[in-house]
N, C-alpha and C positions, 0 to 999 in steps of 0.2 A: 490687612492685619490679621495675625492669626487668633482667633477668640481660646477662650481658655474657661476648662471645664473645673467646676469643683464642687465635689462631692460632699454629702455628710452622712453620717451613721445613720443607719434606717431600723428599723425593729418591723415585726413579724406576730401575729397569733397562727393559730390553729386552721384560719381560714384565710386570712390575709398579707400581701409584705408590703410597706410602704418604703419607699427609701424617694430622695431627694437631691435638690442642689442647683448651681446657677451657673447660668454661661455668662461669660464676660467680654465685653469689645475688648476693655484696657483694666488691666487688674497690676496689683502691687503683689509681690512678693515680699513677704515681713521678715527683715532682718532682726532673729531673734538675741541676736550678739550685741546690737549696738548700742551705744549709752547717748544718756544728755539729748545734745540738739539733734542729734543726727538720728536717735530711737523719735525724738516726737516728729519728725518728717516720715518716717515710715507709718506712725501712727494716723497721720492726718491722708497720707496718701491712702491710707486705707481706707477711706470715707470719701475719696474720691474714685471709686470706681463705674466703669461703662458697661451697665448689663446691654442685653442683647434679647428684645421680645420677639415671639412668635419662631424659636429657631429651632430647627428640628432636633430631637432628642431620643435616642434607641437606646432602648434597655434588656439587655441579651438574658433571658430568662429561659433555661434548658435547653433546650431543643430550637426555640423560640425566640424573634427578634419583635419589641414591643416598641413601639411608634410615638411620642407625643411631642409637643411645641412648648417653647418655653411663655410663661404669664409675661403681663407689662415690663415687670420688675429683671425679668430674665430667670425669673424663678421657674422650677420645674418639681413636679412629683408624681410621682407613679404610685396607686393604690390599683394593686390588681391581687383576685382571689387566687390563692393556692391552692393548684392543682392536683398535686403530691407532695406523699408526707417527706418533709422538712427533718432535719436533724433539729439539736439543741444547739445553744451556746451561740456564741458570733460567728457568724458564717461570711462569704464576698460573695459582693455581687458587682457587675461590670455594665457601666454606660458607655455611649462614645456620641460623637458627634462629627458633623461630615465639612471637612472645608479643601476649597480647591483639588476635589475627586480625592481626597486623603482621608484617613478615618483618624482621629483626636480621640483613644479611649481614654480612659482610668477604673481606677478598683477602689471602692469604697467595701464599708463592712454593714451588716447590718446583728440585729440580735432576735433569736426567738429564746426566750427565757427558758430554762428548765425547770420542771413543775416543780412547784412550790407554793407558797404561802404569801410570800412578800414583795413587795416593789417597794421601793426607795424614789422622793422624788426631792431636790433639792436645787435652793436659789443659789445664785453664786456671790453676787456681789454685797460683801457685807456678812454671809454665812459662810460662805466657808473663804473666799479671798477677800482681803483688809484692802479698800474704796475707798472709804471718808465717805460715802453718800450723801449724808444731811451734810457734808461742807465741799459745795459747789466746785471752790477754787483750789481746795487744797485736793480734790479727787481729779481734777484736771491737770494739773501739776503732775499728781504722781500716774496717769495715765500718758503722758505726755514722755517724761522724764525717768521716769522707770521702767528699766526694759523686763521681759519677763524673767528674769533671772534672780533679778532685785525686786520683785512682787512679793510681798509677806502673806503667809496664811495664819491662822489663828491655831493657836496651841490646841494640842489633840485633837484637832479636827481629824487626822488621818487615822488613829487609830480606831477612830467611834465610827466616820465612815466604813474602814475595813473589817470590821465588827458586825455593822450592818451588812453587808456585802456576801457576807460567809454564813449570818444568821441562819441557821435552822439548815446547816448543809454537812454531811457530811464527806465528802467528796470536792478535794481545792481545785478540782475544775472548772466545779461547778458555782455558778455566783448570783444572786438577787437580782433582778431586774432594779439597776440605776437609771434617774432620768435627771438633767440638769436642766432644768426650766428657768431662765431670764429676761429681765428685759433688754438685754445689752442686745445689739444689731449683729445680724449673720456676718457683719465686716470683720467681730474679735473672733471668728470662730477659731480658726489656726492658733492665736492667742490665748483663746479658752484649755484646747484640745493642751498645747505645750506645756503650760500650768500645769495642768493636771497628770501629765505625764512625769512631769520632774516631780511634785510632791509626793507623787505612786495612790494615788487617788484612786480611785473605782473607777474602770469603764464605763463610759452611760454616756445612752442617746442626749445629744445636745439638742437641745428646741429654741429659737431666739427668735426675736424680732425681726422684723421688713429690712433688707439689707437698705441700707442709705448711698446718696450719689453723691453729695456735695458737703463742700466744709464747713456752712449752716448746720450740717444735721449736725457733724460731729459734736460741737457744742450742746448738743439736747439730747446726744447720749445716754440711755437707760433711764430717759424720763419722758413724760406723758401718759399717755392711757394705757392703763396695765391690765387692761380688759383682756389681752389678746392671751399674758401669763395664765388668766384663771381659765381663757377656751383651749388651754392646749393642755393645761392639767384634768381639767375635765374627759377631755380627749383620752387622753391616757388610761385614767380608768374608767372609760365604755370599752377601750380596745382591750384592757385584761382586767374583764368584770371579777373574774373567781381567787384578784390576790386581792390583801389584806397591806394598805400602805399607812408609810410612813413620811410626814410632811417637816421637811426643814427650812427654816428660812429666818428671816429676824426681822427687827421692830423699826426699821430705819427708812422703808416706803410703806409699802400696801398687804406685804406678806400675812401679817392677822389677819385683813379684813377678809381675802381672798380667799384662805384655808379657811374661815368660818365658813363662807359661803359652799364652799366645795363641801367640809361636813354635814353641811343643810342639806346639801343637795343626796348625799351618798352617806346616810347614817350606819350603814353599818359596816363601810367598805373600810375607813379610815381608821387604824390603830392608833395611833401619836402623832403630836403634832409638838414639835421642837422650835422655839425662837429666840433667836443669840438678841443679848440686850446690846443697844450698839451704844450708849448714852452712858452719862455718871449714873443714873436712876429711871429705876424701870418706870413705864409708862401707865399710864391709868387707863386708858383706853384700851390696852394690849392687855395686858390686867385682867380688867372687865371682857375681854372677849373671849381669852383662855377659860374663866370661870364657866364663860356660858357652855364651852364647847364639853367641857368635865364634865355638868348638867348631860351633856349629850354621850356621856360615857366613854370619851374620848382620852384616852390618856394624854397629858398635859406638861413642858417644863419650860420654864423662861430663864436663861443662864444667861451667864455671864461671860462666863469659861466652860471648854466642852468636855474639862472632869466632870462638873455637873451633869451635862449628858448623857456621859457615860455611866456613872453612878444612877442615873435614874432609868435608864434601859436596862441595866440589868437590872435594878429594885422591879420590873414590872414582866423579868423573865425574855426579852428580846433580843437582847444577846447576854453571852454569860460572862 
């Protein structure tokens, strides 16, 4: 059987490129078109996929063929220093992989941001695409039953995104370093990526969870230990120490407690920190934790609706 390669967006600093992705024994292709029973069998087949460990993976870098093996999971990533100087903006870059004396490429993109000030980093589910989170069955349902076409996003989110995205630039080429950090599993990535493309969202490096094999996980979907979201925002800013970010997420898992910690940790890297209320009433604990992070001179707003957001990035000059 022929394995099947798939890429995902990689980012770059000044010294480094990281780019990634998995080989598959047996992969689903996600019919973006299809409704009802027929959308929740693509959905589920996409939790059941057959990675493929230890298989060999080339990453053709200039002049240069780079060598590695995919993890247990079939996972692969490439962290190698930059040799020379790199352009700005999103750039390709090319893996391939070898079956039956044949070479299987593909072209992913990756980004090295253009100097700036700011990074944007952003939860998805719940902040900017409408879940149900806190209800179990009703987020299963419209995971299930709703194809990405009929997904709902929350009012003005695109323009507060686009706003951020463009902050402090003068030149529409050029754009803020976006990152989309979730717990959802590398299986919705295609899903993520199509969303975001029809709503016209910001490009930005996706980062997710351990891909899943079986239709056990899919039920435990974007739940458990969210430890992995706070090491891979952490990640992010050691890899662009010298911008100034902005933290969006909302009140519906872990997102306060995780951005307080990252402010703990990085007092003076983090501008704002944004949390959509997902409930009739805001919460007391989420509350209590934005106050502390104000304390830490963090600009702070807990909305409802992302006019609020937006009125309150500019009251504090971040976008106009």
């Amino acid at each position: 059987m022929k394995p099947i390669l798939q890429l995902y967006r990689g980012y770059a600093n000044e010294q480094e490129l990281i780019v990634m992705g998995h080989v598959f024994k047996k992969g689903y292709d996600y019919d973006f078109q299809k409704k009802s029973f027929k959308n929740a069998t693509s959905i589920v087949n996409l939790f059941q996929v057959k990675t493929i460990k230890n298989f060999d993976v080339y990453l053709k870098y200039g002049d240069s063929t780079i060598h590695t093996k995919t993890l247990d999971d079939g996972y692969f990533n490439f962290c190698i220093p930059l040799e020379k100087e790199f352009g700005f903006g999103w750039m390709e870059y090319e893996v391939s992989i070898k079956h039956a004396n044949q070479n299987i490429s593909s072209t992913g993109s990756f980004i090295r941001p253009h100097k700036g000030n700011l990074g944007i980093i952003s939860d998805i589910d719940d902040t900017f695409l409408v879940s149900h989170t806190n209800n179990f069955f009703r987020k299963i349902y419209i995971l299930l039953f709703r194809n990405v076409n009929k997904r709902k996003i929350f009012k003005d989110v695109v323009p507060h995104y686009q706003a951020l995205s463009s902050a402090g630039r003068n030149n529409n080429d050029e754009q803020n370093a976006f990152f989309y950090i979730s717990s959802s599993e590398w299986n919705l990535y295609r899903f993520i990526v199509k969303f975001t493309k029809i709503h016209q969202l910001p490009r930005a490096v996706i980062l997710l969870k351990d891909i899943k094999t079986g239709l056990a996980d899919f039920f435990m979907s974007g739940r458990g230990d969210h430890n992995h979201k706070f090491e891979k925002i952490k990640h992010v800013l050691e890899f662009y120490p010298n911008l100034k970010y902005v933290l969006l997420g909302d009140d519906s898992q872990h997102d306060p407690m995780l951005y307080e910690r990252i402010c703990k940790i990085f007092p003076v890297t983090v501008k704002a920190v944004y949390i959509r209320q997902t409930g009739q009433n805001q919460k007391e604990t989420t509350r209590s934790i934005l106050k502390n992070l104000e304390n830490l001179e963090v600009s702070v707003c807990y909305f409802k609706d992302s006019s609020e957001a937006i009125m309150h990035s500019k009251s504090i000059g971040l976008i106009l």
